[in-house]
N, C-alpha and C positions, 0 to 999 in steps of 0.2 A: 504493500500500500504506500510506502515511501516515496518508490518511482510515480508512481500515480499523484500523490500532494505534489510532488514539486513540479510535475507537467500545471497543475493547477495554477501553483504559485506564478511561474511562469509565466499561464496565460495573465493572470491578473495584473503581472506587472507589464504585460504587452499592451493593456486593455490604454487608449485611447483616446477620450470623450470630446477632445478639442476636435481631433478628426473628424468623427461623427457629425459634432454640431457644425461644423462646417461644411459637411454634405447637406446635411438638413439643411441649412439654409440656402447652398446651392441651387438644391429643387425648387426653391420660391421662385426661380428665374422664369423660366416657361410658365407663361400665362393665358386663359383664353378673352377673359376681362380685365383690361391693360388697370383698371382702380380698383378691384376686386379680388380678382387672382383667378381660381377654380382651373383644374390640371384634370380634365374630364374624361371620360369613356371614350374611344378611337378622336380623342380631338388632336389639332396638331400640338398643344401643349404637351399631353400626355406620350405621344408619339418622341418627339424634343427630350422629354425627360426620360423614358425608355433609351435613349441615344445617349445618353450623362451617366446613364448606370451603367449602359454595355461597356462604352471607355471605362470606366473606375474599374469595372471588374478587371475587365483585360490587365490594366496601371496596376490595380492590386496582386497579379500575379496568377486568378486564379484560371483553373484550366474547363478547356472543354466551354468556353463563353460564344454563346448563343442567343438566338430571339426565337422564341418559342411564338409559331403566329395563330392565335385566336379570332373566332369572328364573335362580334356583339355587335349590340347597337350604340352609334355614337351621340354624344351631346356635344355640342359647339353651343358655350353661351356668352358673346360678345359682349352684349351690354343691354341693359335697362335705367334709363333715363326719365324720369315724371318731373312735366317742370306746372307752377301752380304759383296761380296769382292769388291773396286772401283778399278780402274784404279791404280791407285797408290798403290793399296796392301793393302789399310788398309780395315782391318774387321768391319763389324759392324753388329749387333745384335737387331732387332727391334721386340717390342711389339707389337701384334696386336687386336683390337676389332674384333668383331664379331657378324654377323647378324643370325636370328634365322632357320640356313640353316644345312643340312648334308656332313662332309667333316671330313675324316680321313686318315692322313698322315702313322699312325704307326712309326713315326721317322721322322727325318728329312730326305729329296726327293729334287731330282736334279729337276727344273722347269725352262723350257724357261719364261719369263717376257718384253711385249711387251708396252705402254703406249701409249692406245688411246684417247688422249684427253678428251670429253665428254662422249664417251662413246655411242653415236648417232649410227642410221644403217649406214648414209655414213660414218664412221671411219672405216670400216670394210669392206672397198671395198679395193678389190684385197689384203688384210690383212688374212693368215691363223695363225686361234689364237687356233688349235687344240689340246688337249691337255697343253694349256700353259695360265698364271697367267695374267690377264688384267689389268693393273692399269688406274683409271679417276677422276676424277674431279667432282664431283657435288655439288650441292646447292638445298639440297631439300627443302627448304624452298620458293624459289623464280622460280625455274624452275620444275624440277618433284620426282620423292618419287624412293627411291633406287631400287625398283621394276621392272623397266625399264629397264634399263641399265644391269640391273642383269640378267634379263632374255633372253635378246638380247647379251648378251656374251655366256650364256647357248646354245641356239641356233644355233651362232654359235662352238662350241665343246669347250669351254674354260673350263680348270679344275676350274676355281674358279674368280669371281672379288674382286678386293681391292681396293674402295674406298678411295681420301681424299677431307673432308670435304672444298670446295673453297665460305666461308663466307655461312652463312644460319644459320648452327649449329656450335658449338664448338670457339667460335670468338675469347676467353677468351687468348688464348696462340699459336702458331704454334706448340706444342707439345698436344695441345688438338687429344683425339680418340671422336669419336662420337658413339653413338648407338641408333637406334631403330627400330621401327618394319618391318617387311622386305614386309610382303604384297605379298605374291608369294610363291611360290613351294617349299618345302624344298631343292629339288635336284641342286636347281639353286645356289649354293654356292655362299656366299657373306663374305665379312671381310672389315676391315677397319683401318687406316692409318694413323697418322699426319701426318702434313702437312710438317713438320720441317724432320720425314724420309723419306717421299715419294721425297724431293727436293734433298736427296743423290742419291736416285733411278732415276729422270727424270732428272739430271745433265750430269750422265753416259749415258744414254738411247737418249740424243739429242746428245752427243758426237759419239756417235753407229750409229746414221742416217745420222750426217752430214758426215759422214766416208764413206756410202754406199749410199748415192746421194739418201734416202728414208725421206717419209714423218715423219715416225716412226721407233724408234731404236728399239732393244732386245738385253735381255741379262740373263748372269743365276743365280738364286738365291735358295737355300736351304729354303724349306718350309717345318713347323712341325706344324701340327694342329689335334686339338679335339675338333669336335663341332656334339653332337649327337640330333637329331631331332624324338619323337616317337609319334605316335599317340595313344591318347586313354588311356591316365594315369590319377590314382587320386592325386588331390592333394586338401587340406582342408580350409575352412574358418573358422577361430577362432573366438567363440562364446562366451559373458559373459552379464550377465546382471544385474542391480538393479530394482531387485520387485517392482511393484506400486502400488496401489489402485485400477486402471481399468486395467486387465489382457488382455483384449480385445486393449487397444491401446495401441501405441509403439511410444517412440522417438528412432530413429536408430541414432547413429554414425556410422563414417566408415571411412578406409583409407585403402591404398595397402601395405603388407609388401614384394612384390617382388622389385627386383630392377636391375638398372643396376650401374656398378662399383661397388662403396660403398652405393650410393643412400642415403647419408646424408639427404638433401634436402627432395629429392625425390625416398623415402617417409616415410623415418625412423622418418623426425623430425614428421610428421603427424601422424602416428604411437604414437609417443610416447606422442604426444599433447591429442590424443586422450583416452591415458591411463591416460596422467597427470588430464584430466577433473574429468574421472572415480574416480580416489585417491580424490580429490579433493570433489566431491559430496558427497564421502562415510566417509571421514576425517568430513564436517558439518555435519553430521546426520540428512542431510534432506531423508524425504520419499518421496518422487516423487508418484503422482496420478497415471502417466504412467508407464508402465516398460519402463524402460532405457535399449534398448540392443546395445553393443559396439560388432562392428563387425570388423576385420582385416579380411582382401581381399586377396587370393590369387590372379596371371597369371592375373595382371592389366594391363602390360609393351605388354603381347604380350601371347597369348593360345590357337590361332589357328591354324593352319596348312592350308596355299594357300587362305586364305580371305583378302579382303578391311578390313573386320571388326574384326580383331584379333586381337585387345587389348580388356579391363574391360571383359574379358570371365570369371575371378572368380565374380563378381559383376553379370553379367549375370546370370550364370549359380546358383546363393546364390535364385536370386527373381524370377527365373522362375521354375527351381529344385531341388532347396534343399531344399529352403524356399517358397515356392508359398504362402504358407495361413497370410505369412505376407502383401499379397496384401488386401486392404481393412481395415487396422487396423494398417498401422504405418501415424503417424501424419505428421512427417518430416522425413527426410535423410538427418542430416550435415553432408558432406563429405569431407576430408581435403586431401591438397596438398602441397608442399612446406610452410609451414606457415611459418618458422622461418628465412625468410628475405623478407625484404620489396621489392615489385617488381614495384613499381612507386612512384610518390609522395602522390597517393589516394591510401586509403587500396579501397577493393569492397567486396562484398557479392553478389558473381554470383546466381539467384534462378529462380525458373520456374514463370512464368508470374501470375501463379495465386496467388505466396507466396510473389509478391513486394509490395502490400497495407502493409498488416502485418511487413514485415521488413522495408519497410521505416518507418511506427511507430516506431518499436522496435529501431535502429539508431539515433535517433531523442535522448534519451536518455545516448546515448553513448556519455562522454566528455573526457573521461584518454585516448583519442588518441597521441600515441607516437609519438615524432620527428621527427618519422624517415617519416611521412607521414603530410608532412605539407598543404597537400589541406583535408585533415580530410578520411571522408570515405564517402563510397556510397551505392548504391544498384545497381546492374546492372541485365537485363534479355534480353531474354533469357538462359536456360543453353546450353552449347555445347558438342561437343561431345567427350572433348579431355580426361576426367575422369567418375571416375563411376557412376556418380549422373545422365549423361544420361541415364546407363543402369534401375539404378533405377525408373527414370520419366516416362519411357515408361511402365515399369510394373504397375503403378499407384499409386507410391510412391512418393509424391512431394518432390522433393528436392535441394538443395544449393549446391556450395563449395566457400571457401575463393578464392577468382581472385587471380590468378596466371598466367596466360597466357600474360597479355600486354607488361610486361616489358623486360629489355633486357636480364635477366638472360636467358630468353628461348633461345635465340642467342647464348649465352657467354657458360653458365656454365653447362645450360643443359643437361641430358644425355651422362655426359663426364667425367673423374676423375678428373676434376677442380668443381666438385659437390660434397665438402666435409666440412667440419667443420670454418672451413678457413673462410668463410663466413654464420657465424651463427651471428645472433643478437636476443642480451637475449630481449631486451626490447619488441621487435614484438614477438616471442615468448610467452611472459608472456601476450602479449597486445591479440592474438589470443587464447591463454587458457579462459583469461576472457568477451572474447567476446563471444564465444562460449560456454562457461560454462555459460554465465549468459542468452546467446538465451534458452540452454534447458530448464531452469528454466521458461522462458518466455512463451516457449510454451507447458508444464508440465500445466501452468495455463488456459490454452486454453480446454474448455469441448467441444467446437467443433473444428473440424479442418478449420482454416481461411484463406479458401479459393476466392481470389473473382477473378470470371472467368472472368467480366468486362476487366480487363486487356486487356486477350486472344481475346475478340472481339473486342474491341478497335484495336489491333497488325493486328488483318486480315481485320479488317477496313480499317488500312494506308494501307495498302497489295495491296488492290484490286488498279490497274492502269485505271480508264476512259477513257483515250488514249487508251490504248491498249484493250480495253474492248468494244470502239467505232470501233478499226479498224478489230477488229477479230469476232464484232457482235456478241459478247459473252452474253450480255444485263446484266448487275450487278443491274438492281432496284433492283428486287426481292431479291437477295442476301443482298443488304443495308440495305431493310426495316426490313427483318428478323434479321440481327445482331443489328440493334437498337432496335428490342425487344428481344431479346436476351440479350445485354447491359442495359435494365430495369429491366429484372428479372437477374440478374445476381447483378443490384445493389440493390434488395427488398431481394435476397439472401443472400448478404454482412452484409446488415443491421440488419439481424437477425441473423447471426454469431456473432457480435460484443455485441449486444445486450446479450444471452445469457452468450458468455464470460465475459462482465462486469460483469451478474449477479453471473457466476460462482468467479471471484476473489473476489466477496463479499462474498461470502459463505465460500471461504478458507481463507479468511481473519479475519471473525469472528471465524472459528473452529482453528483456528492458537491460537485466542485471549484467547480465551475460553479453553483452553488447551484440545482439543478433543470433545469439547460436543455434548452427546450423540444426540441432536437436532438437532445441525448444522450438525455433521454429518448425521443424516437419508436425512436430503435436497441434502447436496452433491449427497449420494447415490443415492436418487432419479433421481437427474437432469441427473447424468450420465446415468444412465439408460434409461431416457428418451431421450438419443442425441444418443441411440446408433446406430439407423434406418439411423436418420439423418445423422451421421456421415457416414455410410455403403454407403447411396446413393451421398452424396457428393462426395467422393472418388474415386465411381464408373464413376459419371461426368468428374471427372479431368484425368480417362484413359480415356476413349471415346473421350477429344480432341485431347491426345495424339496420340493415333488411329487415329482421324479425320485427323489434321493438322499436325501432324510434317512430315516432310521428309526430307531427304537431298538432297544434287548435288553431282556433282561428286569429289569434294572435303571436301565433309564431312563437308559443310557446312548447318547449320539448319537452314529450311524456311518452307511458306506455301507450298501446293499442287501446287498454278497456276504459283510461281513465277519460278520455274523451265523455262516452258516455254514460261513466258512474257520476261526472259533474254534470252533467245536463240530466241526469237522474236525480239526480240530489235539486236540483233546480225547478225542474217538474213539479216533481213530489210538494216543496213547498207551494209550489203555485196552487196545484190542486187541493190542497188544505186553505189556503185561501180563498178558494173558488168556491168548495163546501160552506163557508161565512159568508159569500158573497161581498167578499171582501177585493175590487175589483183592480185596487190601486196595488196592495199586497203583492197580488197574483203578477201585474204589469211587472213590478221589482223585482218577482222571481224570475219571470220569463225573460228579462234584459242580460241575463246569465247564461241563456242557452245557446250554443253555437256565435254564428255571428247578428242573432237576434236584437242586439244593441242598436243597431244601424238602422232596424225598421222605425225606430221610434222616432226619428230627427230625418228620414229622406226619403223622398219618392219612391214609387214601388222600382220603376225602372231602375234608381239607382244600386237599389239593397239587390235587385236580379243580376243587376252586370257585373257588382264586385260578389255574386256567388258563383254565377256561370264561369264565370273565368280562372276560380279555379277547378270547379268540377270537369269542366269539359275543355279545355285548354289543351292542346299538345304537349307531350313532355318537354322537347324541347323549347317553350314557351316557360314552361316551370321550372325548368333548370333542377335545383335540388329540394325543390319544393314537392316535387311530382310524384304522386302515389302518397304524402304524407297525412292528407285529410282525405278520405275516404263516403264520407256521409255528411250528410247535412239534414237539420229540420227549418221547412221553411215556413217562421210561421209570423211572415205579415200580415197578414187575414186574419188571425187572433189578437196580435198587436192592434191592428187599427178597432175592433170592435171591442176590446176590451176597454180602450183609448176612449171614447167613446160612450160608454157606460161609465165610465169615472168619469167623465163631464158632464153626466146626466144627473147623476145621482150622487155625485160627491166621494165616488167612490164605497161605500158601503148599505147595502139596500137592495141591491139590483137582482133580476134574474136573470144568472149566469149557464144556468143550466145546459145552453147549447154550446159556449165557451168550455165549460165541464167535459162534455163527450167529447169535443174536439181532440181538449189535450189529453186524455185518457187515455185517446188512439194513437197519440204521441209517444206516451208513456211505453204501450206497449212494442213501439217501433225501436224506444231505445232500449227498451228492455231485452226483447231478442237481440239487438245490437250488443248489447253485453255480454248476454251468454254465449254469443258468437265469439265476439272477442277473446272470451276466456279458454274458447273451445282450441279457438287458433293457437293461441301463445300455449297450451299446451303441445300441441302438436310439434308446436316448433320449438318448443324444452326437448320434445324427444330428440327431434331431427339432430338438435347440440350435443344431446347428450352420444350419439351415435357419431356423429362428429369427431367428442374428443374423446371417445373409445378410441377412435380410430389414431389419433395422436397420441394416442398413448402408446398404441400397437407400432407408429414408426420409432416412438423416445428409445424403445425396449429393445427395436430390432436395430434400428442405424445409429445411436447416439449413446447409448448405455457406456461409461467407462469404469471401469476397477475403479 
């Protein structure tokens, strides 16, 4: 273990940050709005800055540098300009964001501008917003995704909406813009706002109503905008890597170089963290067992054109067609995000359930934790969906990213031009270089990849509810008894992962000693050789549960198969107990829980159909790595509005519900079978696993067994 600390030491003392943050801030250069910034999906910024990383790689030495070329859809968004006279005569001149939508002004254009509050279908009653500029209010974070509103302006004939951010995202400042992914049509124009100009614009505009005895003022404003949306462009993943000893396994890095504004943060400093390791590894002149490949990510932020799932499309599009034959043969995917500011008191290492035995070993080791996190660090899992270590996990690449998500930065600085250097901290910076430079090294020593699926059944063990599994008659023995043998071989599979990996760190530890010997080397050679089946079929296991269990909801959150509709059961159920009271308002609360039933209650029926259809009935390749994860839906706007309804009748309690009643009963029992189906499946597919790693077990025994 000796040899091994001071390869660490080593790295640490190669480790860099002046480098890094001078690449970070290189990447500010290419811009596609010369006051703004934004380095976007197939745009020529992003292209420009794909050209900055290939040079650096090559400069840095490393081998094998390439442009991996993906196709998505590109965004060009040049500029948004609103110029506006008040009352009083004075000009003023506002900057605006923008969503990844098509709208082109050709010059500045005379626009009526009308301010519909949220932005809801009843804003829009007796409201003609034809041809004319919508300004509203949202919080996508707490109520729904700009999607909505954007499309329900479209619908009704609106040339374009303009968003301001009202708490969710951008908190940092009243002169914060927000941006991101739009989730919807191109044609459906969208822009965006602060808060500190849209208060000049809704000052005048309540002045203009209360003048005309109307809900809502209008007024006119000069619009200049260029925001071009194309389908079906390339644009490349940059490629480099350091050779290893087994050519067959791979440790991947990775991070996104698109961005929005300047994208300091998010994702230049990871970007450039990722290169800082690379300098770093090839500055100690270690040889790495693995090839080491460092991959920068294009169209992270946003790549698809009218999907739920149109962000990590270059991560996507790297492990399913550029690169497919890296499935089977890369060990891990660290993926990084914002590294260079602390986002809570506890740093994390988000990773897939089967990689938290292995890093909470690894962590346990870790002490140079920075001040800046005085509850130290953790492990946390599962991963989510918010960066491209999902897209990777589902292709059967296990993998990580630094926790970025809990803190308030997502709130504040997020996605906005208060995401810039301003808040950069060297010491987390240099603390993430060596964190993560000294995991590779960790798992460079790893001859098989350590994996323990225990976790994963463990996770759908808690999963399974006996309440709801009693009331829906779904019967879970069967399914318990199989994940406890599942959970046995999964930990006699553990055990012989670790087993061999000790035996490998003794082997590189003695050929470390021994300066090469020819001896110790032929065992190395050996053993790898002999884990390589094993390796292949482990791997194999860790997408098949992917495949099994992952799925999402309608908000993009990651769960088993049955939990989907033991929550919309549990949602039900209260409804229906409020419906027995005729309790109508109750029932409404319960049922805003079900599926993406939320959205019936604030948008036209067209609306709430188009952001369901698209993702039920959409192409895969439209979903990207969304596709096949939501499976079922209930649609139940037709309950929503007549429930709606009776609560405006009668105050919500009084009414008779009775035909509201059978409705959702027939509901009930829709998700009711949907669960015992659910449970029927994931047993099926405990077995298929557990036949699986029999069978891993039966290579460990016959290819990889040593005295």
């Amino acid at each position: 273990m000796d040899k091994w600390k001071n390869w660490e030491q080593k790295l640490i003392e190669a480790v860099d940050t002046e480098y890094s943050y001078r690449l970070a801030k290189r990447m500010e250069e290419p811009k596609t709005n010369p006051v703004l910034g934004y380095r976007t999906a197939g745009s020529k910024a992003e292209l420009e800055t794909g050209d900055i990383l290939f040079e650096e790689m090559k400069r840095l030495g490393l081998s094998d540098v390439h442009k991996d070329k993906i196709c998505v859809d590109s965004w060009d968004f040049h500029h948004a300009v609103l110029r506006y006279k008040d009352r009083e005569g004075k000009e003023h001149e506002f900057q605006l964001g923008a969503y990844q939508t098509e709208f082109h002004t050709e010059g500045f254009q005379k626009f009526s501008m009308v301010y519909l509050g949220r932005g809801t279908a009843e804003q829009y009653e007796n409201i003609d917003v034809t041809g004319k500029l919508v300004l509203i209010d949202i919080n996508q974070r707490e109520e729904w995704w700009i999607n909505f509103p954007v499309y329900q302006a479209h619908l009704k004939g609106a040339a374009a909406l303009i968003a301001v951010q009202d708490n969710g995202y951008g908190e940092i400042h009243n002169t914060a813009l927000n941006a991101q992914d739009i989730a919807g049509p191109k044609e459906a124009a969208a822009f965006s706002i602060s808060q500190a100009d849209a208060a000049v614009l809704k000052a005048d505009l309540a002045l203009a109503a209360a003048e005309g005895h109307r809900a809502y003022g209008e007024t006119t404003v000069l619009f200049d905008a260029c925001s071009s949306v194309i389908r079906d462009q390339e644009t490349f993943n940059i490629v480099g890597s350091i050779p290893g000893r087994e050519t067959n396994s791979m440790i991947l890095l990775s991070a996104h170089y698109d961005s929005y504004f300047t994208g300091f943060q998010d994702d230049n400093a990871a970007v450039a963290m990722m290169f800082g390791i690379a300098r770093a590894i090839l500055k100690t002149g270690y040889k790495p067992n693995k090839t080491l490949v460092f991959c920068a990510l294009a169209a992270e932020e946003w790549g698809v054109v009218n999907s739920k799932y149109d962000w990590s499309a270059g991560a996507y599009e790297q492990v399913f067609t550029a690169r497919p034959e890296w499935q089977g043969k890369v060990f891990a995917d660290l993926n990084f995000e914002l590294p260079a500011h602390a986002h809570g008191p506890k740093d994390g290492v988000r990773c897939t359930y089967e990689y938290a035995s292995f890093m909470e070993e690894f962590v346990k080791r870790i002490n140079n934790i920075p001040t800046a996190y005085p509850e130290g660090l953790e492990v946390v899992y599962p991963i989510q969906t918010w960066s491209d270590d999902f897209s990777m996990a589902i292709a059967g690449i296990p993998s990580m990213v630094n926790e970025f998500s809990a803190g308030e930065f997502m709130e504040t600085h997020y996605h906005s031009q208060f995401d810039n250097e301003q808040y950069y901290q060297e010491d987390v910076f240099r603390f993430h270089h060596e964190l993560y430079g000294r995991l590779v090294l960790a798992i460079d020593r790893a001859a098989v990849v350590p994996l323990d699926f225990g976790r994963l059944f463990q996770a759908v063990k808690a999963s399974v509810d006996p309440d709801m599994c009693g009331r829906t008659g779904a019967g879970e023995e069967e399914l318990l008894k199989k994940l406890n043998r599942a959970g046995k071989l999964a930990e006699d599979l553990y055990d012989r992962v670790k087993a061999v990996n000790h035996r490998y760190g003794e082997l590189l530890e003695a050929d470390r000693e021994n300066g090469q010997g020819e001896g110790t080397e032929n065992d190395l050679r050996k053993l790898e050789r002999c884990c390589r089946e094993f390796n292949r079929r482990l791997l194999y296991i860790f997408r098949k549960e992917q495949d099994y269990f992952v799925r999402l909801n309608w908000h993009d959150e990651v769960l088993f198969p049955q939990e989907a509709a033991g929550s919309n059961l549990e949602a039900i159920y209260k409804a229906l107990d409020c419906l027995r009271q005729g309790d109508a308002q109750g029932s409404l609360d319960a049922v805003y829980g079900i599926d993406n039933n939320r959205y019936a209650f604030q948008f036209d029926r067209e609306v709430f159909r188009y952001f369901t259809e698209y993702v039920l009935n959409q192409p895969a390749d439209r979903l990207k790595w969304g596709a096949g994860r939501i499976i079922r839906h209930e649609n139940l706007f037709e309950l929503v509005t007549d429930l709606k309804n009776a609560q405006e009748t009668v105050g919500g309690h009084g009414a008779d519900l009775k035909n509201e009643y059978e409705r959702l009963l027939k509901v009930a029992g829709n998700q009711e079978q949907c669960y015992r189906d659910d449970i029927r499946y994931m047993e099926a597919s405990v077995e298929k696993l557990i036949g699986q790693m029999e069978e891993c077990l039966k290579v460990f025994d016959r290819e990889v067994q040593f005295s």
